[in-house]
C-alpha positions in Angstrom: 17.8 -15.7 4.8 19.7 -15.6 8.4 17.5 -16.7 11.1 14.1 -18.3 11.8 10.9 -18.3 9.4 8.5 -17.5 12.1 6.6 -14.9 13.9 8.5 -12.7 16.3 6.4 -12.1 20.1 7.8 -10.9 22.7 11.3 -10.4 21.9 11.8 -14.0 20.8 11.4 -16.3 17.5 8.1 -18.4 17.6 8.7 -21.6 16.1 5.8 -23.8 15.6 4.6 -27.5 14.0 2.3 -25.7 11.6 4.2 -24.5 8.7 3.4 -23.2 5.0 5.0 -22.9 1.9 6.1 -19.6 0.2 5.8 -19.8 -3.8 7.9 -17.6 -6.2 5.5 -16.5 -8.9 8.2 -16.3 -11.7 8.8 -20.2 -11.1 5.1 -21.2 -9.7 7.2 -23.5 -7.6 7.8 -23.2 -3.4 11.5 -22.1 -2.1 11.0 -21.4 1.5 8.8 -22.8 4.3 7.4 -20.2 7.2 5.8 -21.2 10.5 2.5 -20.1 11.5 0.9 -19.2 15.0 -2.0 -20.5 16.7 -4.4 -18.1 18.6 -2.6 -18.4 22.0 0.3 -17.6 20.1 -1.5 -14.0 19.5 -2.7 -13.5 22.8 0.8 -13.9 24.1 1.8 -11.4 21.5 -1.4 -8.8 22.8 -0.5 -9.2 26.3 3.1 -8.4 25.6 2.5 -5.3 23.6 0.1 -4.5 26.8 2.6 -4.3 29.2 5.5 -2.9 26.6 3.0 0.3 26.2 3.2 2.4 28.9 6.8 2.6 29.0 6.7 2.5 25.1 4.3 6.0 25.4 6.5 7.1 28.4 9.8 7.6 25.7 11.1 10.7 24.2 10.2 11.7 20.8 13.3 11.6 20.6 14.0 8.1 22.0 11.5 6.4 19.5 12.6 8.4 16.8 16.1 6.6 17.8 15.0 3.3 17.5 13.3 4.0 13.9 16.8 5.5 12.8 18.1 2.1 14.0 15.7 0.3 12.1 16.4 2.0 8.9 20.0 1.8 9.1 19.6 -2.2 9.6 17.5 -2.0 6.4 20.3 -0.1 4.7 22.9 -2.7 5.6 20.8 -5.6 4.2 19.1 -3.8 1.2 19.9 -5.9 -1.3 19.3 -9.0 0.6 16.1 -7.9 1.4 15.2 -6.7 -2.1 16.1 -10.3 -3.4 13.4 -11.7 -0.9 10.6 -9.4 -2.4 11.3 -10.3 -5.5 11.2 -14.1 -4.6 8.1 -14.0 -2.8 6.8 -11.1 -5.1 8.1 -11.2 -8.0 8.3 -7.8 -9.0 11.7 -6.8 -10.8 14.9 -6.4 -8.7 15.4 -3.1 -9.5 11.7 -2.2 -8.1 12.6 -4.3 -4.9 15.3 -2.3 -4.3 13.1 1.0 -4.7 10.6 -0.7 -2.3 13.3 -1.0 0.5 15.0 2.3 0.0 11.0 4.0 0.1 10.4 2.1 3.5 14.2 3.5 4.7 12.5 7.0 4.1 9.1 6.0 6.0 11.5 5.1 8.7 13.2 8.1 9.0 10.5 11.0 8.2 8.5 9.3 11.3 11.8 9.2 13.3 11.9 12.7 12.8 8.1 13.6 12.4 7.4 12.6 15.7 8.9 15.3 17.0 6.2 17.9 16.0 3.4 15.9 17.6 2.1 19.7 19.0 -1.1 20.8 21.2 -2.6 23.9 21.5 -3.9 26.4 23.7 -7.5 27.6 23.1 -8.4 31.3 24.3 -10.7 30.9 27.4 -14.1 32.2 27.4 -14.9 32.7 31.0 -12.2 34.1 33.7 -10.3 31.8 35.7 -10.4 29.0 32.9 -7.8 28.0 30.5 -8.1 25.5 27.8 -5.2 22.8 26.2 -5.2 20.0 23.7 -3.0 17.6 24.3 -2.0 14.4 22.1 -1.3 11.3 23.2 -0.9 7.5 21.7 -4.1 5.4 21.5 -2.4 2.6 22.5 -1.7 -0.8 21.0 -2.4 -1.4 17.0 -2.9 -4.2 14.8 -1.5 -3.8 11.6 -2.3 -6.1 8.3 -0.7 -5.7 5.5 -1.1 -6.9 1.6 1.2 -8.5 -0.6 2.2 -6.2 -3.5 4.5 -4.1 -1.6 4.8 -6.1 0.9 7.5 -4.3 2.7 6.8 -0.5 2.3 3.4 -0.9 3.2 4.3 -2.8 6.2 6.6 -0.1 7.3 3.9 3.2 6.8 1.9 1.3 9.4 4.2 0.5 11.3 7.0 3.7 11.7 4.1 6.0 12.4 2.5 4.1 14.9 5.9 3.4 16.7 6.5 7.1 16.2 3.4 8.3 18.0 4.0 6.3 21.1 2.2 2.7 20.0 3.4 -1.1 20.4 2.3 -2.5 16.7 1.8 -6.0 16.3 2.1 -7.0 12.4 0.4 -9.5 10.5 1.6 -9.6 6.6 0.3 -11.1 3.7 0.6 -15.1 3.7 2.2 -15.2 0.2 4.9 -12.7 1.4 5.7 -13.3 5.3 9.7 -13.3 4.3 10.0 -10.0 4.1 8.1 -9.3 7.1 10.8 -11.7 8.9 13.5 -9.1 7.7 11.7 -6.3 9.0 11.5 -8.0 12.5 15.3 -9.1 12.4 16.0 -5.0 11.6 14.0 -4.5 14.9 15.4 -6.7 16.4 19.0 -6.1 15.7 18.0 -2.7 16.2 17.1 -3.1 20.0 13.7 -2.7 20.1 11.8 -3.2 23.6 10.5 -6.3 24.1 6.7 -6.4 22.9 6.8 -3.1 21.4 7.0 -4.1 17.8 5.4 -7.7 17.1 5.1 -9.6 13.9 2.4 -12.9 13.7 2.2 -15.0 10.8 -0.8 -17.0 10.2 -4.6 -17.6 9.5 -5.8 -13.9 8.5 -9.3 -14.5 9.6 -8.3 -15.8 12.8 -5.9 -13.0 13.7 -8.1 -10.5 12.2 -11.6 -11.4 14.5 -9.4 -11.7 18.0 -7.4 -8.4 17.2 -11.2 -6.9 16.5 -12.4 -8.6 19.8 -9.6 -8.0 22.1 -9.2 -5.2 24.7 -5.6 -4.8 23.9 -5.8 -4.0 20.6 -7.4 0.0 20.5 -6.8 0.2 16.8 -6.3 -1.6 13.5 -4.7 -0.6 10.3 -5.5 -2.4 7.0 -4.6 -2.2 3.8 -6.4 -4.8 1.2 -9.4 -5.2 -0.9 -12.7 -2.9 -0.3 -14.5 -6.1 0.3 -12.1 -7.8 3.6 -12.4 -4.0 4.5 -16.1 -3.9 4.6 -15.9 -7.2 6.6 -13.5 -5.5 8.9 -15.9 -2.4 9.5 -18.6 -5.0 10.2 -16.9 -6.5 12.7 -15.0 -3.4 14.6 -18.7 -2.0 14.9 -19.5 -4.7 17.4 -16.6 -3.2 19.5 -16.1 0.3 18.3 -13.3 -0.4 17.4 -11.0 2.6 15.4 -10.0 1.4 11.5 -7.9 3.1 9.3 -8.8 1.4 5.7 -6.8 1.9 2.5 -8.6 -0.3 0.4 -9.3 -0.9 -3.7 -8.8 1.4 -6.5 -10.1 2.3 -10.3 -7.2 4.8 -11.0 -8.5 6.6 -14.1 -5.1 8.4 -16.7 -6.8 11.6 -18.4 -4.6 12.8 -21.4 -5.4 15.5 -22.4 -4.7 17.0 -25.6 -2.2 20.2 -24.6 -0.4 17.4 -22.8 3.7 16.9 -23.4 2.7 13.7 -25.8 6.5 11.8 -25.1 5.9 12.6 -21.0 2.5 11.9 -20.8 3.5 8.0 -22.5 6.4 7.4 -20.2 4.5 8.2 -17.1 1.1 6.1 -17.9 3.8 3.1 -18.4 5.1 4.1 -15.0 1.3 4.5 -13.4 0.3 1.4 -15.1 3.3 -1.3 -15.3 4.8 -0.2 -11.8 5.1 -3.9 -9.4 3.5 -5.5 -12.8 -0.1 -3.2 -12.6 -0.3 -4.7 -9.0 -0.6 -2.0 -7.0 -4.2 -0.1 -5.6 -2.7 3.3 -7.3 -2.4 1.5 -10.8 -3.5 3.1 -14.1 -6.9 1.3 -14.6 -8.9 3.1 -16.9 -6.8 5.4 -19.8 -8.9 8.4 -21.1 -7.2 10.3 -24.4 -8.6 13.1 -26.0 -9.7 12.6 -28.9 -8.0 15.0 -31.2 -4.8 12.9 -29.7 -6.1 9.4 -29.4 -4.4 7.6 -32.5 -0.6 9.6 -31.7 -1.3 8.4 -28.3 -2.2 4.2 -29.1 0.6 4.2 -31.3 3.6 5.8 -29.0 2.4 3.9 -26.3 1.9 0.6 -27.6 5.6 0.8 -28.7 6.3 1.6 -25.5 4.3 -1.6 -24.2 6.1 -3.6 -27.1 9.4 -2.5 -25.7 8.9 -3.4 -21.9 11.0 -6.3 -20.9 9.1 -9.2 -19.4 10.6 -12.1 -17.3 11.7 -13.1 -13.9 12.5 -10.4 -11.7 15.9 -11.5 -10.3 17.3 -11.4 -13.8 19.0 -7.9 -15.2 16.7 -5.4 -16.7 13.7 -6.4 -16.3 10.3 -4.0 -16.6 7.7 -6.7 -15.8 7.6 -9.5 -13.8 4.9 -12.4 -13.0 1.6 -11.9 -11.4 1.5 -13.5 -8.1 -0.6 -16.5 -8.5 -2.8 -18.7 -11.2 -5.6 -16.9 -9.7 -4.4 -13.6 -11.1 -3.7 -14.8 -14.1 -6.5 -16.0 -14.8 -8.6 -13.0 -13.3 -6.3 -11.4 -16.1 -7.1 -13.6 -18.9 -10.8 -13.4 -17.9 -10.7 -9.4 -17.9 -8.8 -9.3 -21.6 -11.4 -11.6 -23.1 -14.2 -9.7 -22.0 -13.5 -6.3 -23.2 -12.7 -8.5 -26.6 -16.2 -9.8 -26.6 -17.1 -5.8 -25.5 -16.0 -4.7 -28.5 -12.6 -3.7 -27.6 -9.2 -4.7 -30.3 -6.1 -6.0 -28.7 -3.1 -4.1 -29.8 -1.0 -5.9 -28.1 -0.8 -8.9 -25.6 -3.2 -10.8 -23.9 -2.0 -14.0 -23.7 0.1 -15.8 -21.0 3.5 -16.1 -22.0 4.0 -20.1 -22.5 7.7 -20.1 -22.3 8.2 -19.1 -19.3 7.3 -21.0 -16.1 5.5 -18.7 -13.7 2.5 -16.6 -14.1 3.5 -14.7 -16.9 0.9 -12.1 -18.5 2.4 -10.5 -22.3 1.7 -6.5 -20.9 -1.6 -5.7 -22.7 -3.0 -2.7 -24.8 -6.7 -2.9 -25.7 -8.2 0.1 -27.3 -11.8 1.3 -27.6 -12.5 -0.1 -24.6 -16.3 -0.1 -23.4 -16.7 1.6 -20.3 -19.2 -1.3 -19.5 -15.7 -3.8 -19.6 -14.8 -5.8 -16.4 -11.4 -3.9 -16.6 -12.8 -0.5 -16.5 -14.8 -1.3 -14.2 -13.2 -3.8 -11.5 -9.5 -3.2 -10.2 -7.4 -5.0 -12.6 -4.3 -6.1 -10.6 -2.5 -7.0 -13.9 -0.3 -5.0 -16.6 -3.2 -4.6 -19.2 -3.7 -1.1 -20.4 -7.3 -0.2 -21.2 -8.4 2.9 -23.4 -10.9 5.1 -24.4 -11.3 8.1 -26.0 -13.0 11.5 -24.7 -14.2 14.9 -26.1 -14.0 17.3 -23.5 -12.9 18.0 -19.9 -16.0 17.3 -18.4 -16.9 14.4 -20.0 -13.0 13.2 -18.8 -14.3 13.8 -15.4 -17.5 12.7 -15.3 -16.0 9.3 -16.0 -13.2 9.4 -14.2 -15.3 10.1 -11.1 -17.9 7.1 -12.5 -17.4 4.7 -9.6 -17.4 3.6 -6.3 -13.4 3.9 -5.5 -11.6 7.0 -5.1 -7.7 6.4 -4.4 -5.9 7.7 -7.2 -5.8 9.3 -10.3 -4.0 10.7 -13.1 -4.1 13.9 -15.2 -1.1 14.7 -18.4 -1.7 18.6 -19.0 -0.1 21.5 -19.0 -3.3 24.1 -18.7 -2.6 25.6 -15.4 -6.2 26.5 -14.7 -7.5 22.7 -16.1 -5.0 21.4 -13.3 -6.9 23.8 -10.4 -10.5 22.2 -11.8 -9.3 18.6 -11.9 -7.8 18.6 -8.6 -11.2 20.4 -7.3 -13.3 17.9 -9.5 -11.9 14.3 -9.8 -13.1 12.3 -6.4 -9.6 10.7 -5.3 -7.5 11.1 -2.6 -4.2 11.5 -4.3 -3.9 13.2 -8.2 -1.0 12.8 -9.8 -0.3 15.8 -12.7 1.7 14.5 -15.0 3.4 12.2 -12.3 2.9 8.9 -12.7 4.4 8.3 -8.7 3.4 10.4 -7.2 3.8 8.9 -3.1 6.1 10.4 -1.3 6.6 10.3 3.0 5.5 13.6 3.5 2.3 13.8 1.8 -0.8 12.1 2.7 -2.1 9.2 1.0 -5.4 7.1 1.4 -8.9 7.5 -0.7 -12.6 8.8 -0.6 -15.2 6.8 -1.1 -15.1 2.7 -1.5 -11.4 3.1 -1.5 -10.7 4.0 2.5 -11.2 5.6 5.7 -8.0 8.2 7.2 -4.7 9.0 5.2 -1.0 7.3 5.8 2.2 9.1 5.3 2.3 12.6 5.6 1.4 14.8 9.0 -1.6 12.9 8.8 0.0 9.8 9.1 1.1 10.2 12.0 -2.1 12.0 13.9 -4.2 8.3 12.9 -2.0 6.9 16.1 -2.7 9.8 18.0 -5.8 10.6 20.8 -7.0 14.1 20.8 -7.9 15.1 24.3 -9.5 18.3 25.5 -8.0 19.4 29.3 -10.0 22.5 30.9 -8.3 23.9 33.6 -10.5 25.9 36.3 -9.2 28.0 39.3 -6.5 30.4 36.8 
């Protein structure tokens, strides 16, 4: 890639002795060294975004929206550069890297636009002579952290909105995938941005993590990562009062139910599940199939496993890629054996694939599965399908809604009034009906329960940047 590996603070490249090495999962093996910052190194970066933000909050809608236009069309110009990096350092397949870029292009742009609709209101006075406005305005500077399995997008739905209301951001992505981080900065930077207005730091995640929690600067951090770094998070902004927004783990359950479209309802659980290699907080973890379908079911979608192509994502037509580390892989393997020894059968899968290099996982389909599993009941970031069968509607949503998270879920049915009750019923923040994808810019995202605090994307988005602020005028 053009330019430096480093961290980008105040409008310059931050080279430094301490470096790390970046692995590609689909070859286990290093290909690209990145430089990472000490803590004076981050308080440079804080003070910088201190004294970009009043000028940064002083802009037109209009003028930020600019910049974010500018930004996207940088990210346009070097899309498939950029996908190739995510693959690399991801390993997802190519064709999914692009996806991932042209998705963070749309962030980009909806906030570029969005922010022009940050509105107030006037509140109809109760006493003569008194009026009464609410006015919105930028919290000031955030702290973004961002994971590793989409390690672009994610980046950029912390990032445009908070730009977009009026905050310098400061960026801290995932160690195993800094490079495309380094892209996105380069697309600011081409793109003109004011010095200390957006930021990026690579480097020790609890070290960054406790001084953005502890310093002044910093009025607000955005996370998205495991429930249990976000519970460690919460912990540690209570000592400051410090505002989170949290989109944390998931147990995505499928419901299938019988009046379902049988071919549509297989080809979007393969999207909900296999999507980024079943790395992703909104994957398919738990499949629930009516009964009175169940065996049409396991056998059209287990051919559709079967006929997934598995291998390194830079090569052509590839479905599947590698986990991203040994670790994963063996979380993997641990999961598959234990809903074997649950009393689960393996329909397909579950073993590593031995002639290829990196951390390749044979996708997996395991029928009655026991809801007692490790898989069905921990967030398998893997592609192994797990399914059970159900009776009736409410015994599909009593276990869908059997557990601590709440991102996601998934419903295939085509009863208009079963679709009103499960989006009542089922305890998630987003439902997809029949939609395996079901993200989009302009709709809100982010979970109930274990699974987050505020929503990204969306109008919502946007006001999780913002202030509100009551103003009581006297002497009308």
């Amino acid at each position: 890639m053009a330019g430096p590996e480093a961290s980008y603070i105040a409008g310059r490249w931050k080279e430094t002795a301490t470096r790390f090495d970046v692995v590609n999962p689909a070859t286990a093996q290093p290909f690209a060294q990145v430089a990472s910052i000490q803590l004076a190194d981050l308080q440079e970066a804080l003070q910088s975004a201190g004294r970009a933000f009043p000028a940064w909050r002083g802009k037109t809608a209009r003028e930020r929206g600019i910049l974010l236009h500018r930004v996207a069309d940088e990210l346009v110009r070097r899309k498939a550069e950029i996908a190739r990096l995510i693959t690399m350092e991801n390993g997802k397949p190519l064709a999914q890297s692009e996806g991932e870029v042209a998705m963070a292009e749309d962030h980009l742009r909806w906030f570029a636009e969005e922010c022009r609709r940050v509105y107030g209101r006037t509140i109809p006075h109760h006493i003569e002579g008194k009026r009464h406005l609410v006015l919105k305005t930028p919290i000031g500077v955030v702290g973004a952290i961002a994971p590793w399995n989409f390690p672009l997008v994610l980046s950029v739905r912390k990032v445009a909105p908070a730009l977009a209301a009026g905050c310098p951001v400061i960026l801290k992505p995932a160690s195993q995938t800094p490079l495309s981080a380094i892209a996105l900065a380069q697309c600011f930077e081409a793109a003109a941005c004011p010095e200390g207005v957006f930021q990026l730091v690579i480097g020790n995640a609890q070290m960054i993590a406790a001084e953005l929690l502890s310093n002044d600067i910093c009025r607000k951090i955005s996370f998205t990562g495991s429930t249990g770094v976000g519970q460690e998070l919460i912990r540690g902004a209570a000592s400051y009062v410090k505002p989170l927004s949290l989109e944390l783990g998931g147990l995505a359950p499928v419901l299938v139910f019988e009046d379902c479209d049988l071919d549509q309802a297989v080809q979007q659980t393969i999207i909900a599940k296999f999507r980024n290699t079943g790395q992703s907080c909104i994957a398919a973890n738990r499949i629930f199939v009516q009964k009175t379908i169940y065996a049409q079911f396991l056998e059209r979608f287990t051919a559709a496993v079967e006929g997934l192509k598995t291998g390194p994502g830079l090569e052509p037509g590839m479905d599947v890629g590698p986990l991203v580390s040994q670790k994963a892989l063996d979380g993997a393997l641990m999961q598959v054996g234990d809903a074997r020894a649950k009393g689960a059968r393996l329909l397909t899968g579950g073993e590593r694939m031995k002639d290829l290099e990196g951390y390749f996982l044979k996708p997996t389909v395991l029928e009655a599965v026991s809801d007692s599993a490790a898989c069905m009941c921990e967030e398998t970031f893997a592609p192994i399908a797990p399914i059970a069968s159900f009776e009736t509607e409410d015994e599909a949503i009593a276990r869908a809604n059997a557990s601590s998270y709440g991102l996601s879920a998934y419903a295939m049915t085509r009863d208009m009034g079963r679709i009103f009750r499960l989006g009542e019923r089922i305890e998630a923040g987003t439902i997809g009906i029949n939609d395996g994808a079901p993200t989009v810019s302009q709709s809100p995202f982010g979970g109930v329960k274990h699974s987050g605090w505020g929503r990204e994307l969306g109008t919502e988005g946007l006001d999780a940047f913002l202030e509100t602020k009551h103003l009581s005028l006297g002497g009308i």
